[in-house]
Each structure stands twice: as C-alpha cells, then as structure tokens.
C-alpha positions as CSV (number, residue, x, y, z in Angstrom):
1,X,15.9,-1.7,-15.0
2,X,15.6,2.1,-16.0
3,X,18.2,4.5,-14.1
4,X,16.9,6.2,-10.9
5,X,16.0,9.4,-11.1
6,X,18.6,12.2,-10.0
7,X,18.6,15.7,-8.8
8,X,21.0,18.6,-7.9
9,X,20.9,17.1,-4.3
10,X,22.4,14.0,-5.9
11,X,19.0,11.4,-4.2
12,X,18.3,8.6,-6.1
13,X,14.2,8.0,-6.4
14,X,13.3,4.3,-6.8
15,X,9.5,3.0,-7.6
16,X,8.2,-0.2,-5.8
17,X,8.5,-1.7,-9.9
18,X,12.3,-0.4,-10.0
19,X,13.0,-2.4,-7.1
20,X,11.2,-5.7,-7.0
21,X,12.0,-8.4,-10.0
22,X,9.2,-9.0,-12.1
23,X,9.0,-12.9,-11.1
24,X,9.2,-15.3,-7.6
25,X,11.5,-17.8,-8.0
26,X,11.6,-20.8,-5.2
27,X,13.5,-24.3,-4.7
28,X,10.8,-26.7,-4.5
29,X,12.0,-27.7,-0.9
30,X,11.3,-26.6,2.4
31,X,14.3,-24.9,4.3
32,X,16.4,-25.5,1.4
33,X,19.4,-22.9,2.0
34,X,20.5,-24.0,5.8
35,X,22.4,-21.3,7.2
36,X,21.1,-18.3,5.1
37,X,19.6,-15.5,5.9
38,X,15.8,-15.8,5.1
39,X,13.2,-13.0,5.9
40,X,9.8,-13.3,8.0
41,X,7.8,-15.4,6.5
42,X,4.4,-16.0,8.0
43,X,3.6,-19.3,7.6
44,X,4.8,-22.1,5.3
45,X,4.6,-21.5,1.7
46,X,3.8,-24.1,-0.8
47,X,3.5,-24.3,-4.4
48,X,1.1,-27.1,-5.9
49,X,0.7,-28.5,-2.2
50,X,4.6,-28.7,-1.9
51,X,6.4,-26.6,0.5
52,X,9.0,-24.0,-0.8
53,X,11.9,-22.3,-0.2
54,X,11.7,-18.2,-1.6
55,X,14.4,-16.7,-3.6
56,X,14.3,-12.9,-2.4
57,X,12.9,-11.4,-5.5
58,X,14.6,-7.9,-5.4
59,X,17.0,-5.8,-7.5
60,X,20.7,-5.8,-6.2
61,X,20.2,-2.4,-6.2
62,X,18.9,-2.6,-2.5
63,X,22.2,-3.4,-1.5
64,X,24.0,-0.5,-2.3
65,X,21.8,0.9,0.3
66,X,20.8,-1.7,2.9
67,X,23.3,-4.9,4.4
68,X,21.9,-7.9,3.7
69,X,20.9,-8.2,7.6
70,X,19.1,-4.8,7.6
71,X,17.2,-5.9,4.0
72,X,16.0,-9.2,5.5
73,X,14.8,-7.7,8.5
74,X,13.0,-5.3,6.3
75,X,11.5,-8.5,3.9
76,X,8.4,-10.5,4.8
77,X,6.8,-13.4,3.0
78,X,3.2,-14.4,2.8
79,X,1.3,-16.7,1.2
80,X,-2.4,-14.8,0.5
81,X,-3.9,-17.7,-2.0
82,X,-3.0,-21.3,-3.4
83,X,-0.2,-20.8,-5.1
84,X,0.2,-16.9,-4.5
85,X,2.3,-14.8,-2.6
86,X,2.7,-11.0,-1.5
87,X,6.3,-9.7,-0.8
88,X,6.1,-7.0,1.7
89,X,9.7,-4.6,1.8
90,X,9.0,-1.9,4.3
91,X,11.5,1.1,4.3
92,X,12.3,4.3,6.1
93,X,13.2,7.8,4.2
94,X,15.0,10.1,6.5
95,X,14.5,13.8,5.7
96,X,17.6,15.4,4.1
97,X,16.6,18.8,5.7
98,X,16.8,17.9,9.4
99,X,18.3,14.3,9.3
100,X,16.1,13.9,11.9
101,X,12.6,13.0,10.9
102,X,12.0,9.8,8.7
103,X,8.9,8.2,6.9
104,X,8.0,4.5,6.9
105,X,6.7,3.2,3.5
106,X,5.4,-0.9,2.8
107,X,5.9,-1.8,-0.7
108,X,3.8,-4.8,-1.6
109,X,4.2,-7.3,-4.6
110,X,1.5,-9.8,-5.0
C-alpha cells in the first residue's frame, strides 16, 4: 500500500483501493469462527454451492482509526452473483472546521 496523502493540517486521505485488499479470502465453512465478530451479511454466502465463512478483506490501516466493533458495524457482506460478492464499508468524515457537520460515504468492492 502507497502512503496516505498528508497536509499541513496533518489529515490522512485514503482511496476506496488504499483501504480494501485486492482479494476475498473465505474458510470453506459456514459460521467457521464462533465467537468472532462478523459484519452484516445479507444472506448466506456460498462458493461453488458451499457455504462460507468471509475473511474481512481490509487494510489494518482501518484500525488505527475505527475499534474492531465500530468497523464491523460499519462492514456488510453480499452476495450479488454465483460465486461473487460486494463488500460495502460505509464511513462518516466529520468536518475539521466546525467538528460538527459530518458526511456519510459507501465504499463498494465487487
């Protein structure tokens, strides 16, 4: 991964490419990590008619920002095809001028 971008107001800027890996990696078992923290998923997802268990496919990077708690509430999983699957990670940007105001952003990996 490239370094972020930086500024005088020391702000990090991350693309949707800097921040998701390249590749989906599953165990070929449903529920396969009892116990862990596993975001939304929409409906089962399978791989060649077998149902899978998602390996969060996202830079660590994330968690110098978010807990893992916030960034799996933020996650969601769904399958759109056989054998496909988009990766939604919606985030907020707060304004640094009035700390008050934010922006919502969905980044989507098919």
């Amino acid at each position: 991964m490239r370094e972020p971008e930086s500024n005088i107001y020391n702000i990090s800027k991350f693309t949707a490419h800097d921040l998701f890996l390249s590749e989906l990696f599953f165990i070929d078992l449903e529920e396969a990590l009892p116990g862990s923290l596993l975001p939304e998923i929409t409906k089962p997802l399978t791989f060649n008619s077998e149902h899978i268990t998602p390996l969060i496919p996202l830079n660590d990077i994330l968690l110098n920002y978010l807990t893992p708690e916030d960034l799996i509430s933020r996650l969601k999983f769904q399958a759109i095809k056989a054998n496909r699957v988009r990766v939604t990670l919606n985030l907020s940007v707060q304004n640094k001028q009035d700390n008050k105001s934010s922006e919502n952003y969905s980044l989507i990996k098919d």
